[in-house]
N, C-alpha and C positions, 0 to 999 in steps of 0.2 A: 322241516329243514330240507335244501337241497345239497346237491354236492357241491363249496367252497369254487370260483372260478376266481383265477388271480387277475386284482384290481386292472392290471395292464391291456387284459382281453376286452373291460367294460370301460375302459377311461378314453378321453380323445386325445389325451397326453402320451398315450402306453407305457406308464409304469408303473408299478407297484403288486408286491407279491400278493398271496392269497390272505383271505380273510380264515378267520377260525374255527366261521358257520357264516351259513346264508339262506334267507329265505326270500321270495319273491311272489307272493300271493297275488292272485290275478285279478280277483273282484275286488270293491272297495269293504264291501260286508268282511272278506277272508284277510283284508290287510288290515283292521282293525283288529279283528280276533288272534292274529296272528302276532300283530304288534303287541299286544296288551300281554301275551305270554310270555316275549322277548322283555319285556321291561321287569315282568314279576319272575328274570331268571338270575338278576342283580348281574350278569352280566355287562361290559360295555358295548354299546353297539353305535350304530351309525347308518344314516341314510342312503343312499345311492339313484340319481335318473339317471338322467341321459348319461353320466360321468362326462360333461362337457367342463364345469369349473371344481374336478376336484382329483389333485394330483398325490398321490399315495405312497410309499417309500417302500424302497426295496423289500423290505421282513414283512410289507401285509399289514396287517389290522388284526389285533388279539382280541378280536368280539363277534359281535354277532354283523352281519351286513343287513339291512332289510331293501331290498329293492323295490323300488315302488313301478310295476309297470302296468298298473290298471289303463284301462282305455275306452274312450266314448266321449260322445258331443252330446251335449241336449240342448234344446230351443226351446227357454220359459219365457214364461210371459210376461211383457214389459207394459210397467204401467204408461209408458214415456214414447209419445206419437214420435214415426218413425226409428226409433229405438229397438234394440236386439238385446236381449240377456241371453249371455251362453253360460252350461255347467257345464265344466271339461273337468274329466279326471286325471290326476295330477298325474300319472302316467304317461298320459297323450302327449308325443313329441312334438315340441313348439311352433317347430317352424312347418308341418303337415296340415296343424290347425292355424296359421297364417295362410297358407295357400287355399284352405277351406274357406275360410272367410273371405280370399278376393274374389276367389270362383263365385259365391252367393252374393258380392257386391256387398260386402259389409266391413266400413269403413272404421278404422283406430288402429290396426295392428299391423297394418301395411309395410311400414317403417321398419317395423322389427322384422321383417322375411331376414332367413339366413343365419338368424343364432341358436346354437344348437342347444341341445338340451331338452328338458320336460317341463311340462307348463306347471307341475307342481313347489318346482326349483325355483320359477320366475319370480314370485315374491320376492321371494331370500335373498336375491340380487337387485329387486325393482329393476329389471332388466328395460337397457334402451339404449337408444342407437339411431342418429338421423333425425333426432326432433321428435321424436316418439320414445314417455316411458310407461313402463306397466301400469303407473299409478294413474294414467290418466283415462285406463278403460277401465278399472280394476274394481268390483264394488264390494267382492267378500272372497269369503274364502269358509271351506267346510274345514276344521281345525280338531285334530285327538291330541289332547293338551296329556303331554307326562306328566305332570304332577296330580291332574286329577282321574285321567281317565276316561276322561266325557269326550266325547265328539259336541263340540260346540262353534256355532255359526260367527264368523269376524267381519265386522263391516272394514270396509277397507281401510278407513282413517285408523282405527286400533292398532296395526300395523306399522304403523308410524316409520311409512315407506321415505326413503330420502336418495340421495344419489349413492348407487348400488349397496343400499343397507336398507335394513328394517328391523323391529324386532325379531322376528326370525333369526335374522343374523347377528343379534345382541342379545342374545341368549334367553331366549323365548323357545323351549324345547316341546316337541312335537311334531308330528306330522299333518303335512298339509294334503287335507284328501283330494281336495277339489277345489276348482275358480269360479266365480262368475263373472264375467265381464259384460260391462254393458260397451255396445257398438253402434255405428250408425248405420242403418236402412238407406242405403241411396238407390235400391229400385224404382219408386217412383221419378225420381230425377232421372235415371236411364231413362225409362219410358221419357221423357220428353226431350231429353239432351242425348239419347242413344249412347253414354258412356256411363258407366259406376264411376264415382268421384272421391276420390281420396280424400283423407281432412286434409286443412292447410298445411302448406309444407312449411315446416319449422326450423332448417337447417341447412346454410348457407351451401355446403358443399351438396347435399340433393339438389335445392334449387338449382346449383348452376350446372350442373349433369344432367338436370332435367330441360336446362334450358330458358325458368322460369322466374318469377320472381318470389321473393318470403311471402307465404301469405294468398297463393294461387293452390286450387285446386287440381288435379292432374288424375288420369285414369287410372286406377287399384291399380290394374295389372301392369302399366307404366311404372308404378313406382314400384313393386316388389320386383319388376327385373333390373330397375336400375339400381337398386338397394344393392339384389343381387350380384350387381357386375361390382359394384364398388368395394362390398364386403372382399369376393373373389379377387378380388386387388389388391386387397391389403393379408389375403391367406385366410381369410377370417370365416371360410365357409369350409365345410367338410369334404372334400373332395380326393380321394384315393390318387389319381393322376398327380397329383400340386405335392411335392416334398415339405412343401411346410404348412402341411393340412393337421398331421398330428401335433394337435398344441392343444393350451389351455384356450384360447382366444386370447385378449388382451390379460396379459400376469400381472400388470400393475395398475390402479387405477390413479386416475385425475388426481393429483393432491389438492388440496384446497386450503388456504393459507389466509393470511392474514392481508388488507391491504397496505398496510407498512410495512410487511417483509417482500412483498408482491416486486414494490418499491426500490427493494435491493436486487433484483435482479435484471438483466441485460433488456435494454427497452425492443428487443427483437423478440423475447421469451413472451408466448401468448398466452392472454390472461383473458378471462372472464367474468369480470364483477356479478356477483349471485344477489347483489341486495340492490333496487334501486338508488338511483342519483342521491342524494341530498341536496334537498332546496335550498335558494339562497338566504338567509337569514338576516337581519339588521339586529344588532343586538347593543342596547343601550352601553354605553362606557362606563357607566356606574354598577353593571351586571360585570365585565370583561375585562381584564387589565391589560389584553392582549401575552399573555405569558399561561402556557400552560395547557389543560383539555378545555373545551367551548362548554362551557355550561350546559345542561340538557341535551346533549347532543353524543350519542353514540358515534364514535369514527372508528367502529372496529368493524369493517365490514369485511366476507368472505369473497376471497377471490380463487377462481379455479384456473389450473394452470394444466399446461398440456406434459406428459407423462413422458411422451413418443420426443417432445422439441428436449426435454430435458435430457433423456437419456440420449441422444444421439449427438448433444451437445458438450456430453458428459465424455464426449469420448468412444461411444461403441457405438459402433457402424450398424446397419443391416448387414445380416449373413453372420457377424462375429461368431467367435469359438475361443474358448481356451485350448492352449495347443491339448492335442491327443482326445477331447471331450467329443462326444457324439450329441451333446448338448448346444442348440445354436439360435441366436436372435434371429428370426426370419429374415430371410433376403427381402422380405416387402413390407413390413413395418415393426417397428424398432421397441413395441408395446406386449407382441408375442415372443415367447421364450417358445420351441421345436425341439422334436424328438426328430432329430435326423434320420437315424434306425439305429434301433438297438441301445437306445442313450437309459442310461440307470436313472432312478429318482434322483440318487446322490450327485450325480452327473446338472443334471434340471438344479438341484437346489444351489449347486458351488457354483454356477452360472449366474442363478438368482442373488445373491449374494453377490456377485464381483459388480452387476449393475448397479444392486442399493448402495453399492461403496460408493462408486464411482459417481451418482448423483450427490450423494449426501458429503462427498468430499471438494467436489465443483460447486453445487450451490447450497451445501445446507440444507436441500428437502430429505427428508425421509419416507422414499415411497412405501406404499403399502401394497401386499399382494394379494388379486382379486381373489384367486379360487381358495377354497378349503384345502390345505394342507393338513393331511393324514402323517403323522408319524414322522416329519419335518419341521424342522426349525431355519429359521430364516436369518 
């Protein structure tokens, strides 16, 4: 055990008092051994990286903390020409191993420059951003499963990574020691095109800051600085100068709804159907009476709606506050909840709450909050 440091010192939100105990073992060998005696102490305990998605309440945590700050890159061997497998341990800060891989010219995780956090974290969220998410370099994970004890190898479909969920985050307990991710090799392409090549750009708003079209290629290092300028625009990178740096990142995710309720809302409100078209279909009249559902035909398709259009729609501005609160929606996007200075968790959470009102009484959605809330209720 170390000496307890209160949540607010390790979080990018800064609040939340001490925990009860804490330990932060540096190898993956001593965060094993260390965890498997936290767990046979029937105490409660809790994970901790970067503390980039996880916001804590003022009284602390009544458990144990395990912080996971192992660190190291490996370069195994890929059966897959032109292909990279990396083992990062879950420790390693995300976006140090993104600028690792543009510097080597190795393409998939470009996209994500600038989100903060530990690459052991990234699962838990299927972290993404700009057309890129973890699940599309991601191909396992080293896994010390609490129920058994075992350190056991997860291919990445097991995971049943989705938009920012997975089992991890559906109550799949354990810790994740380490990633592999497979990458692309674009050094031989340098060699003959003189630039490392991003994957295709997947995200209309990179495209058009880059200048380019959906579907073009662009240099690494292009796109992790203009990831980087964009994220820096909306608050979204860590930066001690920027007043609305301490946050969680975005506090609410994407809802995603139904397309008949999609339906009820303002045809300005931006949506993005998740299931392809439906084909046109001819269906006999003796199958169809015209009244009712279409026979064989699923029309319950998922549509994702923007968080930032709702809430801003809803009535709260960038920059809002409750009067006297040190709690405030960023002056640069309407999706982060800020620690001005000095703001209390409880300060963070009654803020949290005036937003879900204020959507769920304009249109009916009920947002959901991204980070792991410690000791809070929403």
């Amino acid at each position: 055990m170390i000496a307890p440091v209160p949540l607010s010192e390790l979080t990018t939100m800064r609040v939340g008092g001490p925990p009860a105990a804490m330990v932060a073992p540096v190898t993956e060998q001593d965060l094993v051994k260390e965890a498997l005696v936290v767990w046979g102490m029937d105490e409660d305990w809790m994970l901790l990286g970067g503390g980039s998605n996880t916001v804590a309440s003022d009284a602390g945590f009544d458990g144990i903390v395990i912080r996971v700050v192992t660190r190291g890159v490996e370069r195994l061997d890929s059966e897959a020409a032109g292909a990279v497998r990396l083992r990062v341990q879950a420790g390693e800060p995300w976006d140090e191993l993104v600028a690792h891989t543009v510097t080597q010219g190795w393409a998939g995780i470009e996209a994500l420059s600038g989100i903060p956090g530990s690459c052991g974290a990234a699962p838990v969220q299927n972290i993404g951003a700009y057309g890129q998410e973890l699940s599309d370099s991601l191909a396992a994970v080293d896994f010390l499963d609490y129920e058994t004890g075992e350190v056991r190898r997860m291919e990445a479909a097991e995971l049943r990574l989705d938009y920012r969920t997975s089992a991890l985050k559906q109550g799949l307990r354990g810790i994740v020691l380490a990633i592999e991710l497979d990458l692309r090799d674009t050094r031989n392409e340098a060699d003959v095109l003189g630039l490392a090549l991003s994957q295709p750009i997947g995200y209309g708003q990179l495209a058009s800051a880059l200048g380019v079209q959906l579907g073009d290629r662009v240099a690494l290092e292009t796109v992790r600085s203009t990831v980087l300028d964009l994220r820096a625009a909306k608050g979204m990178v860590l930066d001690p100068t920027d007043p609305d740096t301490y946050s969680a990142g975005s506090f609410f995710t994407n809802p995603i709804v139904t397309e008949a309720f999609a339906r009820t809302l303002p045809d300005a409100a931006p949506r993005w159907v998740l299931a392809p078209e439906l084909p046109d279909r001819v269906i006999p009249l003796d199958e169809y009476a015209g009244v009712g559902p279409i026979p064989g035909v699923d029309d319950v398709r998922p549509v994702k709606l923007s968080a930032a259009w709702l809430i801003e729609h809803s009535g709260v501005r960038k920059g809002f506050h409750l009067p006297g609160s040190r709690a405030a929606v960023s002056s640069k996007h309407t999706l982060a909840l800020t620690n001005t200075g000095g703001a209390s968790a409880a300060e963070i959470a009654e803020l949290a709450r005036f937003v879900l009102g204020r959507v769920q009484a304009e249109f009916g959605v009920n947002l959901q909050p991204e980070p792991v809330l410690v000791g809070l209720d929403l």
